[in-house]
HTML snippet that shows the backbone in 3Dmol.js (N, CA, C, O; Angstrom):
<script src="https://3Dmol.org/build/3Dmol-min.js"></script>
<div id="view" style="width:600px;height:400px;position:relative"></div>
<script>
const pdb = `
ATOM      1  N   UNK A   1     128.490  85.565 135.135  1.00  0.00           N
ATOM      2  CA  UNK A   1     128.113  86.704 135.955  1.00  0.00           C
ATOM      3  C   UNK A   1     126.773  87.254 135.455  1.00  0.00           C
ATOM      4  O   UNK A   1     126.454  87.235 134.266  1.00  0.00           O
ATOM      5  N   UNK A   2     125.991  87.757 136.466  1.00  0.00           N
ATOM      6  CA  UNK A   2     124.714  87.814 136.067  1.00  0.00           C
ATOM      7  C   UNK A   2     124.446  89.544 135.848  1.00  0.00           C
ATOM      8  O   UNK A   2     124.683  90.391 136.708  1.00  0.00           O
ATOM      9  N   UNK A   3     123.850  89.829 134.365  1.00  0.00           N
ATOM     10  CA  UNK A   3     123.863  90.669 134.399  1.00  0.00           C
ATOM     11  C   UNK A   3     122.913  92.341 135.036  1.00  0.00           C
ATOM     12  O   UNK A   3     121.799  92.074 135.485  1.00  0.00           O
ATOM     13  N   UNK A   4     123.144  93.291 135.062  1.00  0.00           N
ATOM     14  CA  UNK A   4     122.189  94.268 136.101  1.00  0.00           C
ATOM     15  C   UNK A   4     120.643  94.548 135.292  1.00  0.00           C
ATOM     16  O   UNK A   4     120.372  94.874 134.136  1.00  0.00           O
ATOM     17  N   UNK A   5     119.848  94.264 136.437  1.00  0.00           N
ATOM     18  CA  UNK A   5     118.424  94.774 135.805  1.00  0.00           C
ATOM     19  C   UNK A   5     118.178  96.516 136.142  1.00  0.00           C
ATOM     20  O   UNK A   5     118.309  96.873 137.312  1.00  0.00           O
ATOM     21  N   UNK A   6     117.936  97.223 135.420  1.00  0.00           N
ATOM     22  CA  UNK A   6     117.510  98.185 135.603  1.00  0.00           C
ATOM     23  C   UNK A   6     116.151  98.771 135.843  1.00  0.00           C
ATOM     24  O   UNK A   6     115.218  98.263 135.221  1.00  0.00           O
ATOM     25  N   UNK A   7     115.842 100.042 136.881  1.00  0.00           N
ATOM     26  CA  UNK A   7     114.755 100.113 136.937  1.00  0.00           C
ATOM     27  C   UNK A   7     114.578 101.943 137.074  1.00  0.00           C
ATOM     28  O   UNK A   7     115.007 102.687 137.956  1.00  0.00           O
ATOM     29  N   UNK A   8     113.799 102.258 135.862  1.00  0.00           N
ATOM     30  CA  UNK A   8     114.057 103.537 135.700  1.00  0.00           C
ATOM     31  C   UNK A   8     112.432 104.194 135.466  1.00  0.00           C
ATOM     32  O   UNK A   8     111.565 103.700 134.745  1.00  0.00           O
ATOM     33  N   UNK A   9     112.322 105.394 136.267  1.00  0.00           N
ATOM     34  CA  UNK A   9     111.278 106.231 136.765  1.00  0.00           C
ATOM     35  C   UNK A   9     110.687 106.962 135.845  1.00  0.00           C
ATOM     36  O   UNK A   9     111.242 108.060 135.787  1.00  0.00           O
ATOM     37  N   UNK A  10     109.596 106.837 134.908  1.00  0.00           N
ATOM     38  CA  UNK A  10     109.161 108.154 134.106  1.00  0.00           C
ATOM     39  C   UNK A  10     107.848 108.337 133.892  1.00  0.00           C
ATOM     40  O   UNK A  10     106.971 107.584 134.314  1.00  0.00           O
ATOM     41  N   UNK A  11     107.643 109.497 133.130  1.00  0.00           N
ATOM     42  CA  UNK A  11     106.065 110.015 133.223  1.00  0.00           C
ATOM     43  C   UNK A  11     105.754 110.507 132.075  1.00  0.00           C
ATOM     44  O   UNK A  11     106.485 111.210 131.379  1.00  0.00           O
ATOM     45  N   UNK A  12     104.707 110.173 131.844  1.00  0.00           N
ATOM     46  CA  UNK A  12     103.832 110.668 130.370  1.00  0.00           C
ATOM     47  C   UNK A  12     103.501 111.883 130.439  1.00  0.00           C
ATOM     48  O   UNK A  12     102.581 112.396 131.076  1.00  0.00           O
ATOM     49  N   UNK A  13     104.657 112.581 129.429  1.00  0.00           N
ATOM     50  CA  UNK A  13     104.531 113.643 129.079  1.00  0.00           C
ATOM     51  C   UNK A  13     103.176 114.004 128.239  1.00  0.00           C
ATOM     52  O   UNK A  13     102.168 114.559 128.675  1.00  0.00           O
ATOM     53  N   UNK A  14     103.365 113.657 127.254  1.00  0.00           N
ATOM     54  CA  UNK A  14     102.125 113.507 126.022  1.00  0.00           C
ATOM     55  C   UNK A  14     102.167 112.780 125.417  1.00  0.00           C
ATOM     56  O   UNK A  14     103.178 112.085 125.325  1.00  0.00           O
ATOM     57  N   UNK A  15     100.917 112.552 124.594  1.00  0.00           N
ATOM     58  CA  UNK A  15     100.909 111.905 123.501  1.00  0.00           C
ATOM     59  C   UNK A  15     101.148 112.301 122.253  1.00  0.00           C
ATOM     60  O   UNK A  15     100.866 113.495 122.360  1.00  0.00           O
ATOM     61  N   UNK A  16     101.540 112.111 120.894  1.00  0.00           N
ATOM     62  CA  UNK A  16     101.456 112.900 119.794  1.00  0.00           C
ATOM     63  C   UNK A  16     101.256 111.336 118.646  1.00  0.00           C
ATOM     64  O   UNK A  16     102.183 110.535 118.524  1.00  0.00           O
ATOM     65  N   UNK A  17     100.441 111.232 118.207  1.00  0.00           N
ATOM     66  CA  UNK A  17      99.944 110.122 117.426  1.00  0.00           C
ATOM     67  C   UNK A  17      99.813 108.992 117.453  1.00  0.00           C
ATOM     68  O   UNK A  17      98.714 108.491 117.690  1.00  0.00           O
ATOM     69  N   UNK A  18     101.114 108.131 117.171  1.00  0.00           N
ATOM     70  CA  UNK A  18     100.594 106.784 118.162  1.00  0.00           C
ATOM     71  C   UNK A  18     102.304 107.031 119.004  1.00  0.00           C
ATOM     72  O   UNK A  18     102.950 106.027 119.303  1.00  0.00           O
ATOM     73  N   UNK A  19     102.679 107.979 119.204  1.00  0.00           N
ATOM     74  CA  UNK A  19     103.991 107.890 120.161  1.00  0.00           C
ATOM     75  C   UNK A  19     103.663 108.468 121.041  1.00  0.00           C
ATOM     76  O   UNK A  19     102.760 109.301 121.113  1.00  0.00           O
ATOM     77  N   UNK A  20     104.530 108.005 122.020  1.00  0.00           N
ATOM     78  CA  UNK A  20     104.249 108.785 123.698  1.00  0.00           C
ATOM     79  C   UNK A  20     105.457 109.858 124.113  1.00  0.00           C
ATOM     80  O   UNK A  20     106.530 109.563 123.586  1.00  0.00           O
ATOM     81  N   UNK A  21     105.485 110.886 124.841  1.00  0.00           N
ATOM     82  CA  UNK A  21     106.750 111.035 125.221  1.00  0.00           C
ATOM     83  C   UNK A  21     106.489 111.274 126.490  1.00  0.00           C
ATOM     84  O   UNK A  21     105.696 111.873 127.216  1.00  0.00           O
ATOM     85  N   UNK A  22     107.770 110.355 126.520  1.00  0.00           N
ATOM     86  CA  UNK A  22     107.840 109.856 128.725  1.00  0.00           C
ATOM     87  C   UNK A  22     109.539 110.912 128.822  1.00  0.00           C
ATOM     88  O   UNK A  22     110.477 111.249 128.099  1.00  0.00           O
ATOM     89  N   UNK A  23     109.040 111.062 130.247  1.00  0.00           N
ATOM     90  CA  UNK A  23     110.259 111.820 131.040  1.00  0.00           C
ATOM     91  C   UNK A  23     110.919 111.055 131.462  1.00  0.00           C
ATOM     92  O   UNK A  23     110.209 110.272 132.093  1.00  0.00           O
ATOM     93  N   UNK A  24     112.418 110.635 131.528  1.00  0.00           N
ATOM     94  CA  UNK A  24     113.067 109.495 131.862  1.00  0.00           C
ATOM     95  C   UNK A  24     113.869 110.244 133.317  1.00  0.00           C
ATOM     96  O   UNK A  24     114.784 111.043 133.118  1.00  0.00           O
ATOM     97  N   UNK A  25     113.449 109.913 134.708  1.00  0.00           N
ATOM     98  CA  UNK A  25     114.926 109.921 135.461  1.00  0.00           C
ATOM     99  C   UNK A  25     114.427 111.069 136.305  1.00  0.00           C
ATOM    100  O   UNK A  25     113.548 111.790 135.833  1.00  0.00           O
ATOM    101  N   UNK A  26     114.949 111.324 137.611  1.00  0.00           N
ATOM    102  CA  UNK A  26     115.284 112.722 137.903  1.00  0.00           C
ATOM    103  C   UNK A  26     115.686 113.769 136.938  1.00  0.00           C
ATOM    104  O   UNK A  26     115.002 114.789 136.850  1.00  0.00           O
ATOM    105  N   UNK A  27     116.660 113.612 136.263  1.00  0.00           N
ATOM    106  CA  UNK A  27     116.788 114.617 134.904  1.00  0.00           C
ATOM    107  C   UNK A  27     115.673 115.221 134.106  1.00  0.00           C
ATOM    108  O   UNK A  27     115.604 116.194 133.355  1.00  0.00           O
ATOM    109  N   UNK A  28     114.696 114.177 134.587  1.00  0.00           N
ATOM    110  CA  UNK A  28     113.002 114.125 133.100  1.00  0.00           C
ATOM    111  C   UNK A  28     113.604 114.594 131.472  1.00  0.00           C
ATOM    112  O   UNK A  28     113.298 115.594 130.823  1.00  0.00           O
ATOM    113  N   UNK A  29     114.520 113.522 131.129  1.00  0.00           N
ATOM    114  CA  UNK A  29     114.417 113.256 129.717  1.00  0.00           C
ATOM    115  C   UNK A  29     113.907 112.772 129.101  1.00  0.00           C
ATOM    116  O   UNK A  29     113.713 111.558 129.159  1.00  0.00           O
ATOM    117  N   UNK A  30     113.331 113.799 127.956  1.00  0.00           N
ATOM    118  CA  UNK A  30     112.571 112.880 126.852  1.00  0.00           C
ATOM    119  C   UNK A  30     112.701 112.129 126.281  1.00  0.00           C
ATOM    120  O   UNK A  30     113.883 112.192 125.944  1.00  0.00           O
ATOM    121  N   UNK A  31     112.355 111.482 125.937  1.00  0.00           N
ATOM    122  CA  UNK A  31     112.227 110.063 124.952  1.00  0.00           C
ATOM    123  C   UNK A  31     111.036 109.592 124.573  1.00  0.00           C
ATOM    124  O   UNK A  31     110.113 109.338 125.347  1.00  0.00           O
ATOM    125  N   UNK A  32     111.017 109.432 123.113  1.00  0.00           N
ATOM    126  CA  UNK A  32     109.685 109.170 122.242  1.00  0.00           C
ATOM    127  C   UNK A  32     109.838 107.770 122.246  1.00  0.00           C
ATOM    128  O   UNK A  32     110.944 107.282 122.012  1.00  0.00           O
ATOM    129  N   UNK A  33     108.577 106.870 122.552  1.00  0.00           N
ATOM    130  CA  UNK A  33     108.319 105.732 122.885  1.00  0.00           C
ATOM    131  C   UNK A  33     106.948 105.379 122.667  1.00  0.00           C
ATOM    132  O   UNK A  33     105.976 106.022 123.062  1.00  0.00           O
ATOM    133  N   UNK A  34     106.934 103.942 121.779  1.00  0.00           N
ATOM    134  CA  UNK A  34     105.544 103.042 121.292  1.00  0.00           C
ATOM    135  C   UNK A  34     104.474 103.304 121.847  1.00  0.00           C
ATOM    136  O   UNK A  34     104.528 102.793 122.966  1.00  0.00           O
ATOM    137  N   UNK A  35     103.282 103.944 121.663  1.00  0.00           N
ATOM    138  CA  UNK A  35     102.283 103.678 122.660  1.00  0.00           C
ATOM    139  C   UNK A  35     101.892 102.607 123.088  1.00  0.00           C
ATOM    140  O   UNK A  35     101.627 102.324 124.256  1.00  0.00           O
ATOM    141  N   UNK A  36     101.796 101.522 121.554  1.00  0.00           N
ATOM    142  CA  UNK A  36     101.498 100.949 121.857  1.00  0.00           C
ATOM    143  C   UNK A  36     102.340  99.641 123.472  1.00  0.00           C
ATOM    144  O   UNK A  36     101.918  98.664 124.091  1.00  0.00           O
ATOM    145  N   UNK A  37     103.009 100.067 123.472  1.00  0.00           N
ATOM    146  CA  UNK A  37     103.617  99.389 124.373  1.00  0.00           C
ATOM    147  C   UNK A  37     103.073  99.787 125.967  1.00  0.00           C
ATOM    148  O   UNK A  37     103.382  98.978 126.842  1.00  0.00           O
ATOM    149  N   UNK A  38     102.431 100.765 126.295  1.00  0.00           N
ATOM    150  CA  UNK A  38     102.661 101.290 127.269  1.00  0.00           C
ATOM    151  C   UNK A  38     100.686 100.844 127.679  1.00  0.00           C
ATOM    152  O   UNK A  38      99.788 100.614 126.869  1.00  0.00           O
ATOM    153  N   UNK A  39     100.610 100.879 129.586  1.00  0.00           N
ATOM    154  CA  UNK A  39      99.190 100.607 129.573  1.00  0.00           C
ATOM    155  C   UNK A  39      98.137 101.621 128.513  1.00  0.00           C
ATOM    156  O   UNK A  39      98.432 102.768 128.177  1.00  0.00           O
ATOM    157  N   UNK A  40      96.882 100.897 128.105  1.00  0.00           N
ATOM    158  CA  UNK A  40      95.811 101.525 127.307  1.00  0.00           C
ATOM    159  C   UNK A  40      95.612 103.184 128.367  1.00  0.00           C
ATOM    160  O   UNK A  40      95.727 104.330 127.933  1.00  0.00           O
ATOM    161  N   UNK A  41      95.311 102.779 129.728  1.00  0.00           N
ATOM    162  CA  UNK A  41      94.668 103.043 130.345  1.00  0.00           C
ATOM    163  C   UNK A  41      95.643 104.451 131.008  1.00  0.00           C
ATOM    164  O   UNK A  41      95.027 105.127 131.832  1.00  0.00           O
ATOM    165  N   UNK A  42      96.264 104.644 130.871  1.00  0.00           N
ATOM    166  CA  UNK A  42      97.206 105.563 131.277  1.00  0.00           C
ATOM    167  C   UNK A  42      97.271 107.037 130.640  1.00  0.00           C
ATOM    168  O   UNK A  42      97.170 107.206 129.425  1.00  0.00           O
ATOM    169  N   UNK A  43      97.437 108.028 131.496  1.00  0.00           N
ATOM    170  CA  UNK A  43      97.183 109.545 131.626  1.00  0.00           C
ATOM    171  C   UNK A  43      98.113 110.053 131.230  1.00  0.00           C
ATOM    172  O   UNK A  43      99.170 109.467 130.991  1.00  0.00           O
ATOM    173  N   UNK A  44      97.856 111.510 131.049  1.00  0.00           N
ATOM    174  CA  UNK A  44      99.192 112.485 130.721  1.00  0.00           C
ATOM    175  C   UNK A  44      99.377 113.002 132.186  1.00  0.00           C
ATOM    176  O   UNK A  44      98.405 113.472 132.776  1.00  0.00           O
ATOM    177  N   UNK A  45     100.480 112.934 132.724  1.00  0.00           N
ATOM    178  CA  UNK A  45     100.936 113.162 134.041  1.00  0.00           C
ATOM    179  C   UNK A  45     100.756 112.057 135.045  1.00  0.00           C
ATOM    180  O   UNK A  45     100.465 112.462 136.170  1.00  0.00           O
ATOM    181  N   UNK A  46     100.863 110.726 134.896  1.00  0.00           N
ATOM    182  CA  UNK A  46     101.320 108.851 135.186  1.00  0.00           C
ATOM    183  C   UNK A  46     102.436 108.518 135.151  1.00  0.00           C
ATOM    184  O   UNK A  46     102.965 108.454 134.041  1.00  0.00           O
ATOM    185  N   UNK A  47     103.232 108.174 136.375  1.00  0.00           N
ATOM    186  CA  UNK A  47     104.338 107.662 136.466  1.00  0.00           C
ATOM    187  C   UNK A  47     104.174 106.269 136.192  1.00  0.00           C
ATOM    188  O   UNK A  47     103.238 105.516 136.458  1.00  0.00           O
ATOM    189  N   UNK A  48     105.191 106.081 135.647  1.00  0.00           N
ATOM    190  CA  UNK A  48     105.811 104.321 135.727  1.00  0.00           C
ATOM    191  C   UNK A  48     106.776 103.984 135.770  1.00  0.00           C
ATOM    192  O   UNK A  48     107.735 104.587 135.289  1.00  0.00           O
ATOM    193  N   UNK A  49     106.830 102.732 136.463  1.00  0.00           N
ATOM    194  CA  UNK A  49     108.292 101.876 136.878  1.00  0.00           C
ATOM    195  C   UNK A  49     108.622 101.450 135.391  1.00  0.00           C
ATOM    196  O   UNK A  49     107.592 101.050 134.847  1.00  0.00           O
ATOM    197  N   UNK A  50     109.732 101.405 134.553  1.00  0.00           N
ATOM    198  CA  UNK A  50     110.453 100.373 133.144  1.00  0.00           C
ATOM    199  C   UNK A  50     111.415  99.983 134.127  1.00  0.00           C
ATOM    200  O   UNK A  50     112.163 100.651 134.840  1.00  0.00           O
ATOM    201  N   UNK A  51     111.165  98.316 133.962  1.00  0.00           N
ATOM    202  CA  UNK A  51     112.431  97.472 133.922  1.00  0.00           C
ATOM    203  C   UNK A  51     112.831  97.090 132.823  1.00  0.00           C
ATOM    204  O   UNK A  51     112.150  96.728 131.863  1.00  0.00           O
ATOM    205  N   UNK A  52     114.357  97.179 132.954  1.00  0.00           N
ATOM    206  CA  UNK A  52     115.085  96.582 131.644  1.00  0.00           C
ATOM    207  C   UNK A  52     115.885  95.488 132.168  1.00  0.00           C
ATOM    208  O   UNK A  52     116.680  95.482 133.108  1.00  0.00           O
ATOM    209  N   UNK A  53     115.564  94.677 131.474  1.00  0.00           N
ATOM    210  CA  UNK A  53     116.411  93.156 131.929  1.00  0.00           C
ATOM    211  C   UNK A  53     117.476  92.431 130.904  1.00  0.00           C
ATOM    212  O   UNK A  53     117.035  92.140 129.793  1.00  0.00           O
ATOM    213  N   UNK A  54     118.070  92.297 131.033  1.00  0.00           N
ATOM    214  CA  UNK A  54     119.270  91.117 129.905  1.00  0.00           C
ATOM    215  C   UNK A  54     118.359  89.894 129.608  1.00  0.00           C
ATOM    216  O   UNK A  54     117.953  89.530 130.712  1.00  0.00           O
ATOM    217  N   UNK A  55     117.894  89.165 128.743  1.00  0.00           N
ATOM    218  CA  UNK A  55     117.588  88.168 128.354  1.00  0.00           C
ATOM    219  C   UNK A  55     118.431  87.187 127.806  1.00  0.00           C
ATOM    220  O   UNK A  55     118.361  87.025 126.588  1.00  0.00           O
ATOM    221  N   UNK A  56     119.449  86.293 128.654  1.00  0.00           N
ATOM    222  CA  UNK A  56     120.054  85.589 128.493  1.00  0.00           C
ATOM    223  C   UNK A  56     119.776  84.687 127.317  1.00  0.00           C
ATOM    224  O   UNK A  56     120.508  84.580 126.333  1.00  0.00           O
ATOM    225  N   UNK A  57     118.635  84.047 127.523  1.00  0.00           N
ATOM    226  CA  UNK A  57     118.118  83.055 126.370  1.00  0.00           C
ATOM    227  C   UNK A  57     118.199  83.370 125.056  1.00  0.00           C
ATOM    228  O   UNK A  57     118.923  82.924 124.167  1.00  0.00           O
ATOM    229  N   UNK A  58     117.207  84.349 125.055  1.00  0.00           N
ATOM    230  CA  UNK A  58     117.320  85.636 123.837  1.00  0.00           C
ATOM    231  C   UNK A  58     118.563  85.806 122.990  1.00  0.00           C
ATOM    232  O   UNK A  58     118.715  85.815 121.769  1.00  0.00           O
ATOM    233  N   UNK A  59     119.170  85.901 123.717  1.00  0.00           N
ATOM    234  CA  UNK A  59     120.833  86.428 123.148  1.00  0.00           C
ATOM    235  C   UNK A  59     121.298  84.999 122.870  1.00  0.00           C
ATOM    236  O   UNK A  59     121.639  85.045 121.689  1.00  0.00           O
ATOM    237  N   UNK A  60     121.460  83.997 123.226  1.00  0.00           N
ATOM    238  CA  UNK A  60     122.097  82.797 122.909  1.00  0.00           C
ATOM    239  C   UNK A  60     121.079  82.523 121.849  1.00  0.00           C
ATOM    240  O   UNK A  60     121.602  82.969 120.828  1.00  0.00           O
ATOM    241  N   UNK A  61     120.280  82.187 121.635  1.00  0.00           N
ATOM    242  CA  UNK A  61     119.472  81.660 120.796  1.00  0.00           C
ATOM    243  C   UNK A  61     119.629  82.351 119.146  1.00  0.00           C
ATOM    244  O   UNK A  61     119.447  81.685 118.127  1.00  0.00           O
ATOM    245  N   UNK A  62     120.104  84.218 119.170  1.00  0.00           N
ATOM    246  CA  UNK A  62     119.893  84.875 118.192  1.00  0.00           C
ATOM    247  C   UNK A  62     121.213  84.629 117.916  1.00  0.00           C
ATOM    248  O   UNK A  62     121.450  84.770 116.716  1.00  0.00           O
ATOM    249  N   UNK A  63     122.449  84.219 118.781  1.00  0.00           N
ATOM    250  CA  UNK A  63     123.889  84.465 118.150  1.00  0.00           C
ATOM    251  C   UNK A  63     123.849  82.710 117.668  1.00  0.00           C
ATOM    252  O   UNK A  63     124.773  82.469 116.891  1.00  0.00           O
ATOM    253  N   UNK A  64     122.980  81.493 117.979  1.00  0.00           N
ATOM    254  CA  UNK A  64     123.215  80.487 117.316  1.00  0.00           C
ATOM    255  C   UNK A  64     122.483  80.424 116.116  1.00  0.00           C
ATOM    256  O   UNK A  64     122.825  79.599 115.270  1.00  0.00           O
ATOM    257  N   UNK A  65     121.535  81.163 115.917  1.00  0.00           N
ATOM    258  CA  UNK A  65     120.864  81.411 114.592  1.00  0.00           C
ATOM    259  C   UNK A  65     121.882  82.138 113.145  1.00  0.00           C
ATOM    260  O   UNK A  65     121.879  81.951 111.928  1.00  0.00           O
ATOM    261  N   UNK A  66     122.784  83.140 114.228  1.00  0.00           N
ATOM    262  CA  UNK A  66     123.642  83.777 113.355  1.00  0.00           C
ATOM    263  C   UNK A  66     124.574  82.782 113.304  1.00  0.00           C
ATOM    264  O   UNK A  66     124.092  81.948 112.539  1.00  0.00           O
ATOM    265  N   UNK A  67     125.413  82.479 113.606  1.00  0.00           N
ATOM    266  CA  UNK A  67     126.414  81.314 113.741  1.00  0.00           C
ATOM    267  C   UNK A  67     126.013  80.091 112.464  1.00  0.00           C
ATOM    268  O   UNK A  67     126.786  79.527 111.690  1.00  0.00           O
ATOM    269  N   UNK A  68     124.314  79.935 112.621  1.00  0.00           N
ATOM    270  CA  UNK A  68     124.204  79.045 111.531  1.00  0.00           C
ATOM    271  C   UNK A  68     124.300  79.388 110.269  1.00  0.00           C
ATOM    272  O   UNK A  68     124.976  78.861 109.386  1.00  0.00           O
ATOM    273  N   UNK A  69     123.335  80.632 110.200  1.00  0.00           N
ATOM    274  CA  UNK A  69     123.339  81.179 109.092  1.00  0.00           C
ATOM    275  C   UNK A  69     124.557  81.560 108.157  1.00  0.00           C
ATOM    276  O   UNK A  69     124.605  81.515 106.927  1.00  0.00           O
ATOM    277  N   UNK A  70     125.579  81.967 109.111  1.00  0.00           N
ATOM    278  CA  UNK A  70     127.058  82.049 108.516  1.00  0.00           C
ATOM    279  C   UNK A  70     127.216  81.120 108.144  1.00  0.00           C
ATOM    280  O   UNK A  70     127.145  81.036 106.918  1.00  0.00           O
ATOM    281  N   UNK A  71     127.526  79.838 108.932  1.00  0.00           N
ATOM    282  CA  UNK A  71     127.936  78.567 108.385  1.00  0.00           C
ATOM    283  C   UNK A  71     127.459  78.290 106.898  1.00  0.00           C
ATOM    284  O   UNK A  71     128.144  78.135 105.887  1.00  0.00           O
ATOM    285  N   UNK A  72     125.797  78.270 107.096  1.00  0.00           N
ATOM    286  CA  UNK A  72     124.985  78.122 105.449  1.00  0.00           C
ATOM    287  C   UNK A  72     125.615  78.647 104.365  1.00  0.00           C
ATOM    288  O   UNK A  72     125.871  78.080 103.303  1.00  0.00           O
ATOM    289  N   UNK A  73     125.898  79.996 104.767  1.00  0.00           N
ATOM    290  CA  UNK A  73     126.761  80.802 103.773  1.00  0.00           C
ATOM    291  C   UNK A  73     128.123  80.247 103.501  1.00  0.00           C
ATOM    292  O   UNK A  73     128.462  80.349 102.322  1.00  0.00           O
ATOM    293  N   UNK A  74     128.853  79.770 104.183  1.00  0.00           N
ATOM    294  CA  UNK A  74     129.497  79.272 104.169  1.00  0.00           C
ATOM    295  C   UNK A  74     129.914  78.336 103.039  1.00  0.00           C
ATOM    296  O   UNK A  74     130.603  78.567 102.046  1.00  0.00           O
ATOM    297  N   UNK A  75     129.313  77.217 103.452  1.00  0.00           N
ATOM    298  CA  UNK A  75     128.684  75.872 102.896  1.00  0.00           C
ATOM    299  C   UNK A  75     128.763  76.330 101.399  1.00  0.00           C
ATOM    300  O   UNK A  75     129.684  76.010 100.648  1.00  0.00           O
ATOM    301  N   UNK A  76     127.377  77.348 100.946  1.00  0.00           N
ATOM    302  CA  UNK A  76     126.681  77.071  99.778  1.00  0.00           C
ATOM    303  C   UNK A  76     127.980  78.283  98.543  1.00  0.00           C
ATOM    304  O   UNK A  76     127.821  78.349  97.324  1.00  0.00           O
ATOM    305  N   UNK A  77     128.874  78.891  99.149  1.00  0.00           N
ATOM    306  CA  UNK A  77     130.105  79.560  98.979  1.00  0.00           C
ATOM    307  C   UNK A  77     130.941  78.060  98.443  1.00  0.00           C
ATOM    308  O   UNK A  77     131.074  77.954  97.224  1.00  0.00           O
ATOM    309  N   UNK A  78     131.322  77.273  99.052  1.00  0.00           N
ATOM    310  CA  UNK A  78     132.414  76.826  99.063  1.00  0.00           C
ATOM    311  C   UNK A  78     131.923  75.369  97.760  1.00  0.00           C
ATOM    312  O   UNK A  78     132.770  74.552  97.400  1.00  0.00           O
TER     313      UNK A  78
END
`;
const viewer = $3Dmol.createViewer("view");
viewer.addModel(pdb, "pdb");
viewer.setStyle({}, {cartoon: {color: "spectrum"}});
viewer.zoomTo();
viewer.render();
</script>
């Protein structure tokens, strides 16, 4: 089953050093967030679309890394 992408509404509140704080939602909750992540080019009072997506790959790839790593432990245990 495929999981839901989200797509959530907010606006640059301010800046305060290298963090941003964006208004999240109809609600406009704050939340302190990377600048660096966000366009260079962007204002105080700029909306933007965040999508959040599931990264399927991502997740399989980090739980077979863990899976190994246990095993190793495992191994060098026994």
């Amino acid at each position: 089953m495929a999981k839901e992408t989200v797509s959530i509404h907010a606006c640059l509140d301010r800046r305060e050093g290298k963090k941003a704080v964006l208004l999240l939602g109809d609600e406009e909750k704050p939340v302190v967030f990377p600048l660096k992540y966000l366009p260079e080019d962007i204002d105080e009072g700029d909306w933007l679309n965040i999508t959040i997506e599931y990264d399927e790959a991502a997740t399989i790839a980090a739980e077979d890394e863990a899976t190994s790593l246990l095993a190793e432990l495992r191994r060098d245990k026994g």
